[in-house]
N, C-alpha and C positions, 0 to 999 in steps of 0.2 A: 339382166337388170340388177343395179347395186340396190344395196339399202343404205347406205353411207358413203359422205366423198370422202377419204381423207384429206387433212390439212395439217400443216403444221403453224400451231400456234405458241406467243410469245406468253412469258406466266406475267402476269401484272406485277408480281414483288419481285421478281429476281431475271427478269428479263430473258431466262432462256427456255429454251422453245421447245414444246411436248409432242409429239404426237395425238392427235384425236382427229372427230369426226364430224359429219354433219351429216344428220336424220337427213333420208330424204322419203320423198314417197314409194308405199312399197308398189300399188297397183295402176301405174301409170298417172302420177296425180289426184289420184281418186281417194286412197285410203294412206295413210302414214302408219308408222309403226307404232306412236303412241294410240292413235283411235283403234287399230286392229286388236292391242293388248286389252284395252277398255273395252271393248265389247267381248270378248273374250272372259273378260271378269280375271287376267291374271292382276290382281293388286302387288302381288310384292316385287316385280318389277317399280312401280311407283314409288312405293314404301322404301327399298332400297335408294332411287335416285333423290329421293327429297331426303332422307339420312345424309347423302355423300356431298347435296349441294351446301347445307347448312355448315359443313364444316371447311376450316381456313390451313389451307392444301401448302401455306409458303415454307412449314420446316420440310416437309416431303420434297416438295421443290429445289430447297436449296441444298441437300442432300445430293442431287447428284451430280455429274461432273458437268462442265461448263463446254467442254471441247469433245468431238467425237460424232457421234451417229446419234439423233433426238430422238431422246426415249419415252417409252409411253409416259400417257399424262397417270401420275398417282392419282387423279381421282377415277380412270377409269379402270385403274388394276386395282384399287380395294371395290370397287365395285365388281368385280369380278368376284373376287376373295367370299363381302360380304352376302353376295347373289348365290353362291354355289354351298356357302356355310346353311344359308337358311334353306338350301335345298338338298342339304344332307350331302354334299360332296366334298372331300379332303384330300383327296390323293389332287397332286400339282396335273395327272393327266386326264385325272378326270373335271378338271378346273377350265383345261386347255380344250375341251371337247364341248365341254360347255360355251365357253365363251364364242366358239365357231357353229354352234347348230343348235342354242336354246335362243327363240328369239327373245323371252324376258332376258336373258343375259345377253345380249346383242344390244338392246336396248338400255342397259345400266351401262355398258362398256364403253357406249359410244362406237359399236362398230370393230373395237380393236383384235384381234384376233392374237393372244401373245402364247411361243408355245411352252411348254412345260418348264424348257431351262429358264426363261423370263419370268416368269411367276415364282420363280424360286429364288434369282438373282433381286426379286421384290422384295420379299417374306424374308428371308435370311437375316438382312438388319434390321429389319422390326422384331422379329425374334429376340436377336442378341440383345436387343436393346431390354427388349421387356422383363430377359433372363435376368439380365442385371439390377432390375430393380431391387428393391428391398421387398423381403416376403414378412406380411402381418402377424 
């Protein structure tokens, strides 16, 4: 039984197309991943995905290439990122372990499972980017 179908979807600003996911139920139609986490009481699965919806995903998007094999959606690899920081996790393979067998990280990710070298081919230009800013 999955918990996710994948799909490849089109980004609304820049037309090319992400990998994610679609929730499905986890106990035969019965329970889904959001009511199991809710009765659970994990909250920052939530707290994390309403953070990642509020935000506009098109410089991430247009960042990367246009041609090739579709890469995961940016909004569901900082949600990875921002899921595993608030759970005390920083190493890229402890990121990767996460994202395959926490269900609140299942849940922010949309499913996506990226392994270590992915999350790193993520991180890297936001890194440089950020190194380069001006420090106060």
């Amino acid at each position: 039984m999955a918990l996710f179908m994948r799909k490849r979807e089109p980004s609304i600003h820049t037309g090319r197309q992400f990998v994610t996911a679609q929730h499905l139920p986890v106990l035969e139609r019965v329970l889904s991943l959001a009511d199991y986490l809710r009765q659970m009481g994990k909250r920052s699965a939530f707290i994390v995905a309403d953070i990642l919806d509020e935000q506009d995903w098109t410089p991430f998007e247009r960042q990367s290439a246009s041609t090739g094999r579709a890469p995961y959606s940016p909004h569901a690899m900082m949600g990875i990122l921002l899921y595993g920081i608030m759970k005390g996790h920083c190493s890229l393979r402890e990121l990767e372990r996460l994202a395959r067998f926490d269900l609140g990280c299942i849940f922010v990710s949309q499913g996506i499972t990226p392994d270590h070298a992915s999350l790193g081919r993520f991180i890297i230009p936001l890194w440089m980017e950020a190194s380069s800013l001006p420090k106060p």
